[in-house]
SEKE-702713 format. One record per atom (N, C-alpha, C, O, CB): residue in one letter; x, y, z. Coordinates in steps of 0.1 Angstrom, whole numbers, padded with zeros to 4 digits, always signed. Glycine has a CB too. Example, Ala and Ser with C-alpha at 12.3 -4.5 7.8 and 13.67 -1.06 7.14 Angstrom:
BEGIN
a+0132-0057+0078a+0123-0045+0078a+0132-0033+0078a+0142-0033+0085a+0113-0045+0090s+0128-0022+0071s+0137-0011+0071s+0129+0000+0079s+0134+0011+0080s+0141-0006+0057
END
This chain:
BEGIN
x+0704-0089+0663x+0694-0099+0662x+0699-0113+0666x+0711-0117+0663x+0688-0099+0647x+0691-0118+0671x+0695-0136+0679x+0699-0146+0669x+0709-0153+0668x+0680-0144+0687x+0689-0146+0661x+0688-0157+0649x+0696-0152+0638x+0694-0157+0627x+0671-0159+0643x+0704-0142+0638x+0711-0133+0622x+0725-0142+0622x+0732-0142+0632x+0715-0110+0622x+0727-0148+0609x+0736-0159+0612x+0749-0154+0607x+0759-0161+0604x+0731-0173+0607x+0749-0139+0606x+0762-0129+0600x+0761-0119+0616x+0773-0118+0620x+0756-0116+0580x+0752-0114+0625x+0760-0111+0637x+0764-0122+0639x+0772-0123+0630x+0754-0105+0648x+0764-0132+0644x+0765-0148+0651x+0779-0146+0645x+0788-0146+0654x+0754-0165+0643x+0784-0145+0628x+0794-0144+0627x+0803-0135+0633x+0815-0137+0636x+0794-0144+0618x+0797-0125+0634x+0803-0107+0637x+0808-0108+0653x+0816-0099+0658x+0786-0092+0636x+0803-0120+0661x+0805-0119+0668x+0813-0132+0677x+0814-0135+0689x+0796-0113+0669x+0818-0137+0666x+0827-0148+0668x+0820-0167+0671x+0826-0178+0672x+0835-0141+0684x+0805-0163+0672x+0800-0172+0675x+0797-0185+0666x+0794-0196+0671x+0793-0168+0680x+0797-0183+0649x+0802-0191+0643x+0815-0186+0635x+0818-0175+0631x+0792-0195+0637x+0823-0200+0633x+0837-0197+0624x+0835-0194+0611x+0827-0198+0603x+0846-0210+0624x+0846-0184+0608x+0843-0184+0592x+0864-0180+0587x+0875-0179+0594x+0826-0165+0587x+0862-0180+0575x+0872-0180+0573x+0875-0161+0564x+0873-0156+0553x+0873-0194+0565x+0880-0156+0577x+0886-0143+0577x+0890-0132+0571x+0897-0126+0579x+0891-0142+0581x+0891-0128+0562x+0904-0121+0561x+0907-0107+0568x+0918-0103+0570x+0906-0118+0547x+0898-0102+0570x+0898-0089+0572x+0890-0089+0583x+0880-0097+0583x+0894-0080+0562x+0891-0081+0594x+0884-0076+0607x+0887-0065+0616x+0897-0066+0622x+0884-0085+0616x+0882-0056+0617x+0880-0044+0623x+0871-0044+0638x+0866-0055+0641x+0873-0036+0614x+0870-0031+0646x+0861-0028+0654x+0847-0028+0650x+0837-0030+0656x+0863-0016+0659x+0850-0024+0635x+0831-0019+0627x+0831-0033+0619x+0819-0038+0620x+0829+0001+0612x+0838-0039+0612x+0836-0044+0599x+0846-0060+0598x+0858-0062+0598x+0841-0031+0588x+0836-0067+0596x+0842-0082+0592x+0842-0086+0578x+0831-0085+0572x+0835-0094+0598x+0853-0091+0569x+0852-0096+0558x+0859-0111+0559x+0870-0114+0564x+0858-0087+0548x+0848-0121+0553x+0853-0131+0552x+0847-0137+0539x+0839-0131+0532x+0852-0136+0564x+0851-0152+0536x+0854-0161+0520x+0836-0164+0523x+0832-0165+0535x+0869-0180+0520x+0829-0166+0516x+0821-0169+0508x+0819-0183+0508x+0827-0189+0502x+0823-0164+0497x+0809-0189+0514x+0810-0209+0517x+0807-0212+0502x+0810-0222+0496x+0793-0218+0530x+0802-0201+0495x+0799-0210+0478x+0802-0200+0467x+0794-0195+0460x+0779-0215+0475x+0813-0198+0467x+0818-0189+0459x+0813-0186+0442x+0808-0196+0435x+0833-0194+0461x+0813-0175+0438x+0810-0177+0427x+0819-0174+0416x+0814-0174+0405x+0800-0173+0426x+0832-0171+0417x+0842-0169+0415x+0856-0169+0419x+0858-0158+0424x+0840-0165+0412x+0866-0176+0420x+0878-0174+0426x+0880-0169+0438x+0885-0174+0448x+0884-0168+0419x+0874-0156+0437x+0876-0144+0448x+0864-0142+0452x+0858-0136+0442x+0882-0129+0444x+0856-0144+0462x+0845-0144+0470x+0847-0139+0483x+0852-0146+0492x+0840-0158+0471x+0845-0124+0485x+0844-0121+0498x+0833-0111+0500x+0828-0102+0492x+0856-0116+0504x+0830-0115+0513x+0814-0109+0516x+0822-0097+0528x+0831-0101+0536x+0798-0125+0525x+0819-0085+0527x+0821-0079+0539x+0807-0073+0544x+0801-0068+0535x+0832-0069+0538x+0801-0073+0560x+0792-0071+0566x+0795-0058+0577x+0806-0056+0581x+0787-0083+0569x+0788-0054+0581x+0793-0047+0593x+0791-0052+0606x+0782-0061+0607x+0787-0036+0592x+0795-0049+0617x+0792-0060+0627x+0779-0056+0635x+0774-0063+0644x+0804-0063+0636x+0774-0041+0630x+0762-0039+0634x+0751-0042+0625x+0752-0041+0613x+0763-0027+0637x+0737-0047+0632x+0731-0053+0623x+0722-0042+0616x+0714-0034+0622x+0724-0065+0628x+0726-0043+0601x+0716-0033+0594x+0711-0044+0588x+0720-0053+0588x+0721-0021+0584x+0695-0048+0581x+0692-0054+0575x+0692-0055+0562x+0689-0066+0558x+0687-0056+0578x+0694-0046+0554x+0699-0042+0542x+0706-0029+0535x+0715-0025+0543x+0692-0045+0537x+0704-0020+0521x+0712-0011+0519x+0696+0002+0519x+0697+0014+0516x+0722-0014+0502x+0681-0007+0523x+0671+0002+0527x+0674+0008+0542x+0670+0020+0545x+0656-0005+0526x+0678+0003+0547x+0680+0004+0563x+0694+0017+0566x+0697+0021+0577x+0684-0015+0570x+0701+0020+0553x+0713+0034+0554x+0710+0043+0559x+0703+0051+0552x+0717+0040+0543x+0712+0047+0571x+0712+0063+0573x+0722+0067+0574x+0733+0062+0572x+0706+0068+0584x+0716+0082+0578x+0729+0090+0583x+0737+0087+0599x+0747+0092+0603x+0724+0107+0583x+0727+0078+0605x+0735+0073+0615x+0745+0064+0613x+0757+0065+0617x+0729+0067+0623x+0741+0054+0605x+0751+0039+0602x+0759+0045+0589x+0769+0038+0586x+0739+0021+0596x+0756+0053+0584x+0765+0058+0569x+0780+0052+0573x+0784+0042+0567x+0765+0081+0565x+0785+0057+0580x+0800+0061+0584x+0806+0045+0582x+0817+0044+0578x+0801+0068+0602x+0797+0035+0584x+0803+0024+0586x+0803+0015+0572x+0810+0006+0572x+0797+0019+0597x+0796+0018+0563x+0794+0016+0552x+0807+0025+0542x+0814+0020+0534x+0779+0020+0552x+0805+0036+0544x+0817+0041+0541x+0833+0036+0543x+0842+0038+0535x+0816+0051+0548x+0832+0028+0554x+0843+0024+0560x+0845+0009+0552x+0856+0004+0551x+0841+0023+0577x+0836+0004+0546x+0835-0014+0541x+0840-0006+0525x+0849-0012+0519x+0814-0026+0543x+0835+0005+0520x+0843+0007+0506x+0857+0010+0506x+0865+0005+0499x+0839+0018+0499x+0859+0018+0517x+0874+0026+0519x+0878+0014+0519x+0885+0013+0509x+0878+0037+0532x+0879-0001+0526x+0884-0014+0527x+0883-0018+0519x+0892-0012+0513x+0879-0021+0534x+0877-0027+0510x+0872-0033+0499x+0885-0033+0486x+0890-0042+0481x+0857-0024+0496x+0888-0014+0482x+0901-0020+0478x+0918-0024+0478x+0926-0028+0470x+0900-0017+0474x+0916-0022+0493x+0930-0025+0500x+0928-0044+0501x+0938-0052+0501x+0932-0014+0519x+0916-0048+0503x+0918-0065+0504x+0916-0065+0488x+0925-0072+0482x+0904-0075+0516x+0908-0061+0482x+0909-0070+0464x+0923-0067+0462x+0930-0075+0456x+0898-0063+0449x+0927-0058+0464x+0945-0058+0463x+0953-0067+0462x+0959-0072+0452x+0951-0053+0473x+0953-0072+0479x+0956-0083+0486x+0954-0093+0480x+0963-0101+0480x+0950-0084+0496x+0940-0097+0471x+0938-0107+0467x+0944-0108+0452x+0938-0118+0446x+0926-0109+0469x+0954-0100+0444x+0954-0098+0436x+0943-0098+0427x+0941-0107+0419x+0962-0103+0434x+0938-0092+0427x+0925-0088+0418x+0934-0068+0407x+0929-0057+0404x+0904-0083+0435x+0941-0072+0407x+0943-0059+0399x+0938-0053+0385x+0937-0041+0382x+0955-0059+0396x+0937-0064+0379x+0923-0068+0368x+0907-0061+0366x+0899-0057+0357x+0917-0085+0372x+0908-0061+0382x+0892-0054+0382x+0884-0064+0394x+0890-0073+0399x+0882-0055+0363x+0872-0062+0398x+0866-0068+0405x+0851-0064+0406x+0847-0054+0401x+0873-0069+0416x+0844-0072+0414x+0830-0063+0415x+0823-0066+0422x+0820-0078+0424x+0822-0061+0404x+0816-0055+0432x+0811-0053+0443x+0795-0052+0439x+0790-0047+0429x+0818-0040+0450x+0787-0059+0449x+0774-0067+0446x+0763-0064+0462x+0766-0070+0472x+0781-0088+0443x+0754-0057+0462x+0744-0059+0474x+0729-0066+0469x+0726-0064+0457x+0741-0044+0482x+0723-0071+0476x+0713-0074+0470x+0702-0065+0479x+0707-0062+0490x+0712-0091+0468x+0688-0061+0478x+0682-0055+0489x+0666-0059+0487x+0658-0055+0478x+0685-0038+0491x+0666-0068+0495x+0651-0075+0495x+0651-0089+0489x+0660-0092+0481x+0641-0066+0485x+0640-0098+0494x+0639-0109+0482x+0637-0110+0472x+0644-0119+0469x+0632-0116+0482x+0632-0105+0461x+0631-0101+0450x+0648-0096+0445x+0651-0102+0435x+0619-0090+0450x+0655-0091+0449x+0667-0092+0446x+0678-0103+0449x+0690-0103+0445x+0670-0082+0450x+0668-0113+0457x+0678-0123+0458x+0685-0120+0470x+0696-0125+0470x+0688-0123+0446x+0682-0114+0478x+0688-0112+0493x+0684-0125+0501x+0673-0130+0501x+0680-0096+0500x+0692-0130+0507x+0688-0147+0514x+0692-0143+0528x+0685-0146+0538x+0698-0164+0508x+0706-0135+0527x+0707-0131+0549x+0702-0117+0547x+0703-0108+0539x+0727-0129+0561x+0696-0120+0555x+0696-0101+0557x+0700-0096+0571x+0693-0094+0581x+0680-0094+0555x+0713-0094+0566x+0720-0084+0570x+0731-0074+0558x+0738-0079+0549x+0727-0092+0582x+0730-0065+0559x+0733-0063+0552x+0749-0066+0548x+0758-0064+0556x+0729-0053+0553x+0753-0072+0532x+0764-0074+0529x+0772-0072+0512x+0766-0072+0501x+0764-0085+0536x+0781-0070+0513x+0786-0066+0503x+0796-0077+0499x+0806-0082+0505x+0792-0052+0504x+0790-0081+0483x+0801-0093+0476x+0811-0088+0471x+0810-0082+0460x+0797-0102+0465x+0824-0089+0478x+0835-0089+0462x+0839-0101+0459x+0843-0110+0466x+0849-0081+0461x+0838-0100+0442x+0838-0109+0435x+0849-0106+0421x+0849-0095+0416x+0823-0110+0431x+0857-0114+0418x+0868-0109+0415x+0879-0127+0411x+0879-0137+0418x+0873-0098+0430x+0885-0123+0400x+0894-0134+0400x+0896-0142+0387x+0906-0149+0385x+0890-0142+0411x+0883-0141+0378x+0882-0144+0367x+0874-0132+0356x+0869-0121+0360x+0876-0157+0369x+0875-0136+0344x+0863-0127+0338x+0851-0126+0340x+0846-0137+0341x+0861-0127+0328x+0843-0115+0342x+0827-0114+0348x+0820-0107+0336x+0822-0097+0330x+0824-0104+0364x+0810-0121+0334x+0798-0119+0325x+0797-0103+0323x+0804-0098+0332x+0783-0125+0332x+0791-0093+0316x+0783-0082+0315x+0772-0081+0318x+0766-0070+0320x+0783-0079+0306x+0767-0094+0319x+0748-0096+0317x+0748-0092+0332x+0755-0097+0341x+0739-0116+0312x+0738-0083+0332x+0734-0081+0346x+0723-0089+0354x+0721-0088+0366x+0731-0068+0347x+0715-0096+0345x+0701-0104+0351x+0700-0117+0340x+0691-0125+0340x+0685-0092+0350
END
């Protein structure tokens, strides 16, 4: 998509601050963190959310968990951390594309809503 301002990222055309990048999959910091450890990873193909999973795109989704805890590692998060999608407005989804928060670094609330 033209206007998706996570391909735009995916594809080098705006800067972000990195940590992780693959052929399938970009993870980078979070402009408004909500804890310590703020990383969003997306895929670089555009799914618009976790309604949009098939069995075509599965594999790549698969690939952002198998990731996920080799960088909270990295980030020393040994503590624990926690992984976050939102799907739809009503959930609070604002890009849509699909992405996954880890969040990690301090203690996290229980309250879920």
């Amino acid at each position: 998509m033209s206007d998706c301002v996570f391909c735009k990222i995916a594809k080098g055309e705006i800067p972000s601050d990195k940590v992780y990048e693959d052929d399938k999959i970009i993870a980078f910091k979070d402009l408004n963190p909500m804890a310590p450890v703020h990383i969003l990873f997306i895929p670089k193909e555009h799914i618009a959310n976790a309604s949009e999973i098939t069995a075509e795109n599965s594999s790549v989704i698969a690939h952002i968990f198998e990731t996920i805890p080799k960088i909270a590692k990295e980030q020393g998060l040994d503590s624990g951390y926690r992984v976050i999608t939102n799907c739809g407005e009503e959930a609070g989804q604002t890009v849509f594309h699909l992405h996954f928060h880890l969040i990690g670094g301090r203690c996290l609330s229980t309250q879920m809503a």
